[in-house]
SEKEVEX-460452 format. One record per residue: residue in three letters; chain; x, y, z of N, C-alpha, C in turn. Coordinates in steps of 0.1 Angstrom, whole numbers, always signed. Layout:
<nodes>
+------+-------+-------+-------+-------+-------+-------+-------+-------+-------+-------+
! resn ! chain !  n_px !  n_py !  n_pz ! ca_px ! ca_py ! ca_pz !  c_px !  c_py !  c_pz !
+------+-------+-------+-------+-------+-------+-------+-------+-------+-------+-------+
!  ala !     A !     X !     Y !     Z !     X !     Y !     Z !     X !     Y !     Z !
...
+------+-------+-------+-------+-------+-------+-------+-------+-------+-------+-------+
</nodes>
This chain:
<nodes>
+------+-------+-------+-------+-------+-------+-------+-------+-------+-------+-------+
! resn ! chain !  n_px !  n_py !  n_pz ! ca_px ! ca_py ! ca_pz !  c_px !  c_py !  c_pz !
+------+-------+-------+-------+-------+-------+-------+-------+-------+-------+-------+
!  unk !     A !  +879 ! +1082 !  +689 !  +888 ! +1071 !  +688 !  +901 ! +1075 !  +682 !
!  unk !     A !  +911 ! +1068 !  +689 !  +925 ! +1072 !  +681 !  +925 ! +1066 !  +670 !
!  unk !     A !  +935 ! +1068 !  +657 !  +941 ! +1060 !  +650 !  +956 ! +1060 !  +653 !
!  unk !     A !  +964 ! +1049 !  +646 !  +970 ! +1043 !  +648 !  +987 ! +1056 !  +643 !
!  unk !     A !  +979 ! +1066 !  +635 !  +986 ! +1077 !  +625 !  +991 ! +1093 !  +641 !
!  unk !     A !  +978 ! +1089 !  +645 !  +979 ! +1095 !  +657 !  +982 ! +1092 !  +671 !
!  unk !     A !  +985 ! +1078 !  +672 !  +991 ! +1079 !  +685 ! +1004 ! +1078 !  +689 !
!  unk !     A ! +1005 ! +1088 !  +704 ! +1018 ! +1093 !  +708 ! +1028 ! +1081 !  +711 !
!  unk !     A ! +1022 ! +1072 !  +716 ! +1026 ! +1057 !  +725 ! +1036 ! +1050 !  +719 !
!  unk !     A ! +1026 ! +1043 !  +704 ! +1036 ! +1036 !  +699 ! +1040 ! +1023 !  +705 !
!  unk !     A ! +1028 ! +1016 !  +711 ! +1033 ! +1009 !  +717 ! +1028 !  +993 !  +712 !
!  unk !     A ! +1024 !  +993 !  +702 ! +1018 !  +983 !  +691 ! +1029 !  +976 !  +689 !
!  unk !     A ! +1032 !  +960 !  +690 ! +1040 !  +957 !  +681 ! +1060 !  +957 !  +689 !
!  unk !     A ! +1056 !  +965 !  +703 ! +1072 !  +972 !  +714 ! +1071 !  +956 !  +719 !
!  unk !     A ! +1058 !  +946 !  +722 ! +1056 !  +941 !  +733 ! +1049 !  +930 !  +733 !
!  unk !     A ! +1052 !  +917 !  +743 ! +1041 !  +908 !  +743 ! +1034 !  +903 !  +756 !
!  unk !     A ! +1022 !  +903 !  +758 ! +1017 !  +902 !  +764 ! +1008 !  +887 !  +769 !
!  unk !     A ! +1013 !  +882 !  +780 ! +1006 !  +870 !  +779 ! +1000 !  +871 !  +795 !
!  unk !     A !  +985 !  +859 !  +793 !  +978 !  +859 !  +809 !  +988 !  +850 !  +814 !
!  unk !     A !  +983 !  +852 !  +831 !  +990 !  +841 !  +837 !  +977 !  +840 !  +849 !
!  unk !     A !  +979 !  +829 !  +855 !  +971 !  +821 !  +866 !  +969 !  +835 !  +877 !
!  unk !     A !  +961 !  +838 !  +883 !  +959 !  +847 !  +891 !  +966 !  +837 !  +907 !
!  unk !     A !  +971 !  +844 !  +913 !  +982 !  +837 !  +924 !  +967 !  +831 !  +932 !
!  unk !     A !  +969 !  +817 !  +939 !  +961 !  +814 !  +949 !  +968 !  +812 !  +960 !
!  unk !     A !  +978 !  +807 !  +961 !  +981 !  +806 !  +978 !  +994 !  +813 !  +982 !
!  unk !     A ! +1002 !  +816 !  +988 ! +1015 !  +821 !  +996 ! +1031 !  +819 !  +983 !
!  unk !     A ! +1025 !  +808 !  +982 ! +1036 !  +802 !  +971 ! +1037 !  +808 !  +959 !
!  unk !     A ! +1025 !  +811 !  +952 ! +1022 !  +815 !  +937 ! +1025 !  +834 !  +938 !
!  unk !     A ! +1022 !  +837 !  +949 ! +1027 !  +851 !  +949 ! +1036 !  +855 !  +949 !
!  unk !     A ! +1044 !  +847 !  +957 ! +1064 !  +849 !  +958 ! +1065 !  +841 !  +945 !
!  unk !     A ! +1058 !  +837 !  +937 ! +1065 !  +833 !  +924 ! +1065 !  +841 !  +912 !
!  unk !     A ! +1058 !  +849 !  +917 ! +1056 !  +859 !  +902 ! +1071 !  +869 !  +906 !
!  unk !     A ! +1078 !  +875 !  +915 ! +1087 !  +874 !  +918 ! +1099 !  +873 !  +904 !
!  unk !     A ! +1098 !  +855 !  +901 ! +1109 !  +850 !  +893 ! +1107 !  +858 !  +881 !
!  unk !     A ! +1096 !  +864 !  +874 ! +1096 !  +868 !  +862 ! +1099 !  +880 !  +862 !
!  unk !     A ! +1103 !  +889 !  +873 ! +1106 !  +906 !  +876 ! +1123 !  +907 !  +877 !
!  unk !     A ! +1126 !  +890 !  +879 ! +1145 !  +887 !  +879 ! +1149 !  +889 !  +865 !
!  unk !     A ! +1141 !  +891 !  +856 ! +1145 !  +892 !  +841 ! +1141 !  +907 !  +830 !
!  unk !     A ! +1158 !  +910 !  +830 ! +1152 !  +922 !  +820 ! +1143 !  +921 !  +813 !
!  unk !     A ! +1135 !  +938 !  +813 ! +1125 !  +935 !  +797 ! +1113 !  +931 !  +799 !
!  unk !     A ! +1112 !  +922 !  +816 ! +1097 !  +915 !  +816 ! +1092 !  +923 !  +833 !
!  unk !     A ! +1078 !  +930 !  +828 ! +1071 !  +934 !  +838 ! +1060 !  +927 !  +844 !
!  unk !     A ! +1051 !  +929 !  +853 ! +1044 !  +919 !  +854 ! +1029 !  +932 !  +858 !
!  unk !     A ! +1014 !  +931 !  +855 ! +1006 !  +940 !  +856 !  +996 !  +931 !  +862 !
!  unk !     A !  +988 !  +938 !  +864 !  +969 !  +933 !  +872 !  +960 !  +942 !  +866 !
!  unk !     A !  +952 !  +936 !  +862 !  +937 !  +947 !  +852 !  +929 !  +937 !  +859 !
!  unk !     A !  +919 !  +950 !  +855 !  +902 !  +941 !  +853 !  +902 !  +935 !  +842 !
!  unk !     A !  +894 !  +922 !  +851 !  +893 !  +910 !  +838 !  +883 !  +919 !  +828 !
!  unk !     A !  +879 !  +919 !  +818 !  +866 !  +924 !  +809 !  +860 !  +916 !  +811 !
!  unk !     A !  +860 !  +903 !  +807 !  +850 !  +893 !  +811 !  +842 !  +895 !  +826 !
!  unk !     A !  +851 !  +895 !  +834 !  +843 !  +896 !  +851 !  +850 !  +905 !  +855 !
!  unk !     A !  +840 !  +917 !  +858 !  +850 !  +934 !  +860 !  +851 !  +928 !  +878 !
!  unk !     A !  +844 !  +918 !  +885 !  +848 !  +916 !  +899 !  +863 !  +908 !  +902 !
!  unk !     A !  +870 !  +903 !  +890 !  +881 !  +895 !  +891 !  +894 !  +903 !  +883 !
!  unk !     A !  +904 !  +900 !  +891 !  +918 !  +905 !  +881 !  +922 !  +903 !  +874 !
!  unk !     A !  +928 !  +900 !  +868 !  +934 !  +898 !  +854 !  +953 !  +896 !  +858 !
!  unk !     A !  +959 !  +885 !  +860 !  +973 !  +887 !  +858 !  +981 !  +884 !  +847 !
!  unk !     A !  +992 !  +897 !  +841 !  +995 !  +893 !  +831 ! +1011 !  +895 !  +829 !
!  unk !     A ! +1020 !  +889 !  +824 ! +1034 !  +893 !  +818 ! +1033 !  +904 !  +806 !
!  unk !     A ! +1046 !  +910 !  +809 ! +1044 !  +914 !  +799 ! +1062 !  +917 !  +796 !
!  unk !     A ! +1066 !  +912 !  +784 ! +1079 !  +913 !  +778 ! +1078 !  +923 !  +767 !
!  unk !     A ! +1086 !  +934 !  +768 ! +1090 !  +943 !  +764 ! +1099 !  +938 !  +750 !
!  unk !     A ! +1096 !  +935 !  +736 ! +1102 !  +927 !  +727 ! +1099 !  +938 !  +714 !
!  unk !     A ! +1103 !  +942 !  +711 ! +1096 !  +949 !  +698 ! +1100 !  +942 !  +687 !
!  unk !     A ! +1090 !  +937 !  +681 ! +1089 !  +929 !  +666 ! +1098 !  +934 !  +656 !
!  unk !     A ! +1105 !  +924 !  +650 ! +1117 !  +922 !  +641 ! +1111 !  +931 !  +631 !
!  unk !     A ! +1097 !  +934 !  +622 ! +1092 !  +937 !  +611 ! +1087 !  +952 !  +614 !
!  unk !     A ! +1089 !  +961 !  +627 ! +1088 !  +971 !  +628 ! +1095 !  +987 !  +624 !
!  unk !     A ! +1088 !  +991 !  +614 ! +1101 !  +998 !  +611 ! +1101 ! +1009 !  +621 !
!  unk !     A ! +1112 ! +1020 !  +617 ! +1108 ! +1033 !  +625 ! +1101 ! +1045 !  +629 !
!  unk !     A ! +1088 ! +1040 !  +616 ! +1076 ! +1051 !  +620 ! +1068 ! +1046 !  +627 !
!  unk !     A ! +1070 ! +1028 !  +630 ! +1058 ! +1023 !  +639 ! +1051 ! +1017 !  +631 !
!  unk !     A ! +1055 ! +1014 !  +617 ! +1044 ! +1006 !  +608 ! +1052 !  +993 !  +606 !
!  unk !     A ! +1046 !  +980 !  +599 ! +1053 !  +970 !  +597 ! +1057 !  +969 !  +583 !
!  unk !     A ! +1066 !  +961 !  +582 ! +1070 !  +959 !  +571 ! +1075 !  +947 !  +560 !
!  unk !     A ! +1062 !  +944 !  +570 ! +1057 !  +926 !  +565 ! +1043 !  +927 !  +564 !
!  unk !     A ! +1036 !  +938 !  +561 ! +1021 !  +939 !  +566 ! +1014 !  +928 !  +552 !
!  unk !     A ! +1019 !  +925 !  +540 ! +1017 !  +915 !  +535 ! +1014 !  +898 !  +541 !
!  unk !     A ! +1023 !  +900 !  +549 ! +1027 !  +884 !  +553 ! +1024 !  +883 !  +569 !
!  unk !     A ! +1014 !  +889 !  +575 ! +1018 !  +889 !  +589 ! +1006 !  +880 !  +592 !
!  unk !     A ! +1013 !  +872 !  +603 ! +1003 !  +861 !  +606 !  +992 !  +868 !  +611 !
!  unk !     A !  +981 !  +858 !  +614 !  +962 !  +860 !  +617 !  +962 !  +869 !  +632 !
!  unk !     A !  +969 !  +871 !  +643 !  +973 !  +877 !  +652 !  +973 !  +890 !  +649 !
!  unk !     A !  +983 !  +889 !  +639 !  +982 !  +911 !  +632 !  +975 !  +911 !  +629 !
!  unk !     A !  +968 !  +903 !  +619 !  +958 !  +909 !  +611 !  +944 !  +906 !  +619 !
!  unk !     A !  +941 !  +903 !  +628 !  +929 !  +901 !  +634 !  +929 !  +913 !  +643 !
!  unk !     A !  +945 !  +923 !  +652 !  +940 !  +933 !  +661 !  +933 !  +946 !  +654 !
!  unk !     A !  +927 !  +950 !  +659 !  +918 !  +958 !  +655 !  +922 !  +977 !  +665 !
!  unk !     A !  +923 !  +986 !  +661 !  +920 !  +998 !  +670 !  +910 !  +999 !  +678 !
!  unk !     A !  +898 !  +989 !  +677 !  +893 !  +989 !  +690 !  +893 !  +982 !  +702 !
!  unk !     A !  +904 !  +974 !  +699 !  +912 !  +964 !  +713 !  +925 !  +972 !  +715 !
!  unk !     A !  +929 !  +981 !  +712 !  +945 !  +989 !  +714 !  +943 !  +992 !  +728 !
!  unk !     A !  +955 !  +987 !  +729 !  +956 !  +991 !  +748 !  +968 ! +1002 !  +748 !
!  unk !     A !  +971 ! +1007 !  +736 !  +979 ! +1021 !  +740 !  +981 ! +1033 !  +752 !
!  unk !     A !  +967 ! +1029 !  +759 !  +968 ! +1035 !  +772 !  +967 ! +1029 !  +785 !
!  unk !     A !  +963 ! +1017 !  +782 !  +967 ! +1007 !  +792 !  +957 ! +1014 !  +806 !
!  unk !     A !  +944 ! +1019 !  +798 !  +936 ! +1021 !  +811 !  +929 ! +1010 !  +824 !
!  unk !     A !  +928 ! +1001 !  +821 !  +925 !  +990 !  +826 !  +933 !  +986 !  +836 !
!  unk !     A !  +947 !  +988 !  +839 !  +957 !  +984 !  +845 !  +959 !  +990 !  +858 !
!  unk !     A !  +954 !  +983 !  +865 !  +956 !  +990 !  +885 !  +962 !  +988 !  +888 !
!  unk !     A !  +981 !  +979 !  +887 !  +991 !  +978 !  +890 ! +1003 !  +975 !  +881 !
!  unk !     A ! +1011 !  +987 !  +879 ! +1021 !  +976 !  +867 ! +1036 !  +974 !  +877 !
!  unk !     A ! +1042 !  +966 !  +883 ! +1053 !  +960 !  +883 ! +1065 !  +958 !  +876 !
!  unk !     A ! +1073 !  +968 !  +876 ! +1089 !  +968 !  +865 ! +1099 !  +962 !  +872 !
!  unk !     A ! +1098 !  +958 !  +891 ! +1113 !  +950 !  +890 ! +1106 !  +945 !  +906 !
!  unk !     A ! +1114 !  +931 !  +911 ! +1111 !  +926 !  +921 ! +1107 !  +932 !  +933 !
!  unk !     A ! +1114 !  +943 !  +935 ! +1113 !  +953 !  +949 ! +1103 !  +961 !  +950 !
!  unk !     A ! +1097 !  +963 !  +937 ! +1084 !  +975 !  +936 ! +1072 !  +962 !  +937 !
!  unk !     A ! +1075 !  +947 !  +939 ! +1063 !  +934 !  +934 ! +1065 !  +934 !  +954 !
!  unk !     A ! +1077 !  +937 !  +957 ! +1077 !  +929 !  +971 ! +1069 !  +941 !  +984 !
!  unk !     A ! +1071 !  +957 !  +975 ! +1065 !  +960 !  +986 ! +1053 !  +964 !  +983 !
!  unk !     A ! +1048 !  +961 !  +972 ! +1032 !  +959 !  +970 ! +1027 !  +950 !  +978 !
!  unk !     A ! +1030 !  +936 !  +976 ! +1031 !  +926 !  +985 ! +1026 !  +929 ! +1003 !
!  unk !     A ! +1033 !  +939 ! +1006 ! +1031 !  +943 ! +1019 ! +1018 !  +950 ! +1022 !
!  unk !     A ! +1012 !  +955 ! +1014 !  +998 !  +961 ! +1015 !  +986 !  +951 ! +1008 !
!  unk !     A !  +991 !  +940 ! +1002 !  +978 !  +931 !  +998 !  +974 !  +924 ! +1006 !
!  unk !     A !  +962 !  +927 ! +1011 !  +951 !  +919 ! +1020 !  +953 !  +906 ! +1018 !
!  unk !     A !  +950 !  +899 ! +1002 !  +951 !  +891 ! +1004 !  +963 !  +882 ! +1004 !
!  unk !     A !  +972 !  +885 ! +1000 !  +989 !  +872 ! +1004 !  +988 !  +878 ! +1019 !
!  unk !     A !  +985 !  +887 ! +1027 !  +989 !  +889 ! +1040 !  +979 !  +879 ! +1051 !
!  unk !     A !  +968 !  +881 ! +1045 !  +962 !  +868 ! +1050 !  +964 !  +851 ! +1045 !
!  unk !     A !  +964 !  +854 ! +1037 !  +972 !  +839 ! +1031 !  +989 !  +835 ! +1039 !
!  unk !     A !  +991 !  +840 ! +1044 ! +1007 !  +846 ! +1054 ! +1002 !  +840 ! +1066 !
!  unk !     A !  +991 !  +849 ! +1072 !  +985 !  +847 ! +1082 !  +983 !  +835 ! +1090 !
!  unk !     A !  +971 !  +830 ! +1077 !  +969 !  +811 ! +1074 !  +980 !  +800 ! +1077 !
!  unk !     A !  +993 !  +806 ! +1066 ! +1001 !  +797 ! +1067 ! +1011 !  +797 ! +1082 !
!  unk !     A ! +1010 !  +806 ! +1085 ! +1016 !  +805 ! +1102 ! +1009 !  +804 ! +1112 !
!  unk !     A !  +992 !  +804 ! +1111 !  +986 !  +796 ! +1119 !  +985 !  +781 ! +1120 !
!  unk !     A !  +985 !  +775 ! +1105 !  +989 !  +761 ! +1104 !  +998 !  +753 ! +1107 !
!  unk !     A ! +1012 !  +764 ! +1105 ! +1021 !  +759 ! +1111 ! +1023 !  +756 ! +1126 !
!  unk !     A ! +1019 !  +769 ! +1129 ! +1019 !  +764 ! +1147 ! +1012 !  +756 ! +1154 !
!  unk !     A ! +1000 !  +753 ! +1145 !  +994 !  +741 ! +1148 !  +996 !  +730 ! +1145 !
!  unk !     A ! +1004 !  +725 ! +1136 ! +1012 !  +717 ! +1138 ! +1021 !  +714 ! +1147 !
!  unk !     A ! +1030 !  +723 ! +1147 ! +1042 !  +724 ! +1159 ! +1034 !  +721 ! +1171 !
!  unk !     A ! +1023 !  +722 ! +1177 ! +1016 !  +722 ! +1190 ! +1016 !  +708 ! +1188 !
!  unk !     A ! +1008 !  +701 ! +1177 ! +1003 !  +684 ! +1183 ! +1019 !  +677 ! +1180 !
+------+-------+-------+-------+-------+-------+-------+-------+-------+-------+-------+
</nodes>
């Protein structure tokens, strides 16, 4: 196991990380999109840990914490809310092994896009409905 004295990364504390809804239909895909229009914020897919058969979608904003100093330690470690003090080195995602896709800007999300089975079928759907409409 790493410690925290030893790792190269440094990436404790750079960043925030929050889930988001895994896309269900045509619409929710082209919407992840809007958060790759904004410096600073990437967008990634892991395995869930809970269900290694489901993905995981997550933002992630590149923010490094006001109480960081320059060796990488804090300098509020007195006063840091239940969040600090609850992460542990055996949750550090320093290596971010989990992660089967990370997304840094809209053009690298759009031509992923092009090789996902599933929005391509979800594509598919939606232009067979349409035409079936258009027919009656």
């Amino acid at each position: 196991m790493i410690t925290c004295e030893k790792c190269r990364n440094r990436t404790c504390c750079t960043m925030v990380v929050v889930e988001i809804e895994t896309p269900e239909n045509k619409d929710d895909y082209e919407d992840i999109s809007w958060y790759l229009y904004h410096p600073g914020i990437s967008v990634f897919i892991e395995q869930d840990e809970d269900n290694p058969e489901e993905d995981q979608w997550n933002v992630r904003f590149d923010s490094k914490c006001m109480h960081l100093n320059g060796n990488g330690k804090c300098n509020a470690y007195d006063e840091k809310p239940p969040i600090c003090t609850e992460y542990s080195i055996e949750n550090c995602d320093h290596e971010f092994n989990d992660m089967k896709v990370h997304f840094k800007s809209p053009e690298e999300y759009k031509e992923w896009l092009k090789t996902c089975e599933e929005y391509q079928e979800l594509c598919k759907k939606e232009e067979e409905t349409k035409a079936n409409k258009e027919d009656n």
